[in-house]
Phi, psi and omega in degrees: 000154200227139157270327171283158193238150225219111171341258135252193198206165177268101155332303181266340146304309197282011181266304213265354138282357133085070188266153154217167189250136205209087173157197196209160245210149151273146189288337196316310195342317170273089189290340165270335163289305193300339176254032135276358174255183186243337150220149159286029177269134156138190176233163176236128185269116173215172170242133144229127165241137189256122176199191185219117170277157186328340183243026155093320215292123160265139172198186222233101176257124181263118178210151221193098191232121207234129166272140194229129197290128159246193159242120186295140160247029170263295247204005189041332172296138178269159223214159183236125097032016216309127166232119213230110176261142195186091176233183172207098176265175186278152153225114164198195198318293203213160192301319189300341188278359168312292255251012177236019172280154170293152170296192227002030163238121192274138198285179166201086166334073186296164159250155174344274169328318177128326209298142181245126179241098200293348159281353172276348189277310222275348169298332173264304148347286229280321152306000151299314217255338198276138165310145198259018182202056186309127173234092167322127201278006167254025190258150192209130168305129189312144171325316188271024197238005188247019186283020167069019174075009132325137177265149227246137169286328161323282179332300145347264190317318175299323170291315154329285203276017169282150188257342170254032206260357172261021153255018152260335147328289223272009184285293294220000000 
């Protein structure tokens, strides 16, 4: 096990060493998450283990937890996030070999080298993982939109005051 995380690597020796990786990160660290966030504060604590399962399949368990700053888009205001990822992707040579993966396991496309860059996996996880409509789960819909379904007396009055409200008489 390593605390440091290593620019790249070679997939499949870390395969055949059965490596794993340990240890955290700054979110700044990520440039494409951050610029899907409203800040770049806090750190990401993640594992990767490199193994070979029981059918031969070799892969990678990603798993990776971070707060992460968004924007509630109920309240526009930003809100922190806990975003917790535990995946196991497949890894391999060319696309056709996605359709020999096991189920719950998602493919990850090496290149020809082999070379892998394990801070882009866990970057591709945790995007992955962020909600496509972030909503603070402690936010609450404004009052005049919680009134139990009573129309608002503006709403009264605007209906009063229709111009077509004597051809809903003469409906009737």
């Amino acid at each position: 096990m390593s605390v440091t995380l290593p620019e790249s690597v070679d997939a499949w020796r870390m395969v055949s060493a059965r490596r794993s990786f340990e240890g955290s990160m700054p979110v700044a660290a990520l440039q494409r998450l951050c610029s899907a966030l409203a800040g770049s504060e806090g750190e990401v604590e993640y594992r990767l283990d490199f193994g070979r399962d029981s059918l031969g399949t070799d892969y990678v368990d990603v798993r990776a937890q971070a707060p992460l700053t968004m924007i509630c888009q109920r309240t526009l205001e930003p809100f922190v996030l806990p975003v917790t990822v535990d995946s196991r992707l497949g890894l391999i040579r060319k696309e056709r070999d996605e359709a020999g993966l096991p189920p719950g396991c998602e493919p990850l496309l090496v290149a020809e080298d082999g070379r892998l860059h394990p801070a882009d996996v866990i970057e591709d996880e945790l995007l992955l993982a962020l909600p496509l409509v972030p909503v603070n789960p402690d936010s609450s819909l404004p009052d005049a939109l919680m009134n139990d379904g009573e129309p608002e007396q503006d709403e009264v009055q605007r209906r009063e005051n229709n111009p077509f409200a004597v051809l809903r008489e003469l409906k009737k």
